[in-house]
C-alpha positions, 0 to 999 in steps of 0.5 A: 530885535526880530523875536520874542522869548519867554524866559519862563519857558526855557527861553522857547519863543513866542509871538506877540498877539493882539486882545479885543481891548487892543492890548499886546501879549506873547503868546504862547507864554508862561503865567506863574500865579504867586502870592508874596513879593519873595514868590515875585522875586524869585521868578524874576530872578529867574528870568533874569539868570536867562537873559542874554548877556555878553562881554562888550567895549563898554560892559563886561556882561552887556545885556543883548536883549531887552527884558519885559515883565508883566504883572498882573493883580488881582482886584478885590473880589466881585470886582471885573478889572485887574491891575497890570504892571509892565517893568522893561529893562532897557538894554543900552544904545550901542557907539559905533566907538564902542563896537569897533572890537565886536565880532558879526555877532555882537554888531548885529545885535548892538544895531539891532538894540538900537533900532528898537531904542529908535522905534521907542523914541519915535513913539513917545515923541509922536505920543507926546505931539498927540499924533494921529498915528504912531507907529507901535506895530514897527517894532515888537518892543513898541508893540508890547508897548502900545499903551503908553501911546494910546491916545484913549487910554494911556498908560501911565508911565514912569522913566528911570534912567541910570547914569555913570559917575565915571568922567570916561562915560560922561557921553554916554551918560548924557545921552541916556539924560537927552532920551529920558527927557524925550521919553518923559515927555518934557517936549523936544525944545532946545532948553536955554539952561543947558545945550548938553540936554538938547531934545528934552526941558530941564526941570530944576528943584531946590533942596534944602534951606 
């Protein structure tokens, strides 16, 4: 969307500010110094009981916003770099089937979600053609984003996807496969082992004897 929360500070919004090394960052914004995975987890968890949910056509408690958390680790000592960890959740893309029931309020937010979805595919696909320029500052998911399509330094990054094995999800399912393939950067041609994944290559491994 429009606006960036902080979840650690009771939901109070935030901007989103660009450091010297041309990283993005909201502020201002909570820091919770811990020293366990269960102090992590805890926080999370946190966090998450805050998230923005809502009763639509597909979910019971549809998430409304996408969840950003950034971790930092600290190097061993005298060392001058720190590990960074960015975990997003992504909230799913919206059918116009899905949202005929939904009041202004959600329809607003699904077209929202799906215009980050949009700014983020946009991205990666220009990342994955080595473009000059990609336009990171059109949304602020894609501004948190912006090393992950860095042409100095890009940001290693890691896509997972969660299908259904629901017969009645089988579109959106394979939807949610056509745009991680994109995202993975596995390229835009149509493969010829599977039209279902136009937009994506498919990689086939053999398990087993």
């Amino acid at each position: 969307g429009d606006k960036s929360h902080d979840m650690l500070n009771a939901g109070e919004e935030c901007k989103l500010q660009q450091a010297g090394d041309g990283s993005v960052h909201p502020f201002p914004c909570v820091e919770v110094q811990v020293k366990t995975s269960d102090e992590l987890l805890s926080l999370i968890q946190l966090a998450a009981k805050l998230r923005v949910t809502a009763a639509t056509g597909v979910h019971d408690q549809s998430s409304r916003s996408h969840a950003v958390c950034r971790i930092f680790v600290d190097a061993p000592h005298g060392s001058e770099y720190e590990g960074s960890l960015t975990l997003v959740d992504l909230a799913g893309s919206e059918h116009r089937v899905d949202s005929n029931e939904h009041n202004a309020e959600r329809r607003k937010e699904g077209a929202k979600i799906n215009a980050s979805l949009a700014a983020l595919k946009d991205c990666i696909r220009a990342a994955s053609r080595n473009a000059k320029f990609v336009a990171f500052r059109q949304n602020r998911l894609t501004q948190v984003l912006r090393g992950c399509f860095s042409r100095l330094e890009r940001h290693q990054t890691v896509v997972i996807a969660t299908v259904s094995p629901s017969s009645k999800d089988t579109e959106h399912s394979m939807n949610t496969l056509r745009h991680a393939c994109i995202m993975d950067g596995q390229g835009e041609q149509k493969s010829t082992d599977g039209a279902h994944v136009a937009g994506g290559v498919v990689t086939k491994e053999k398990i087993g004897s």
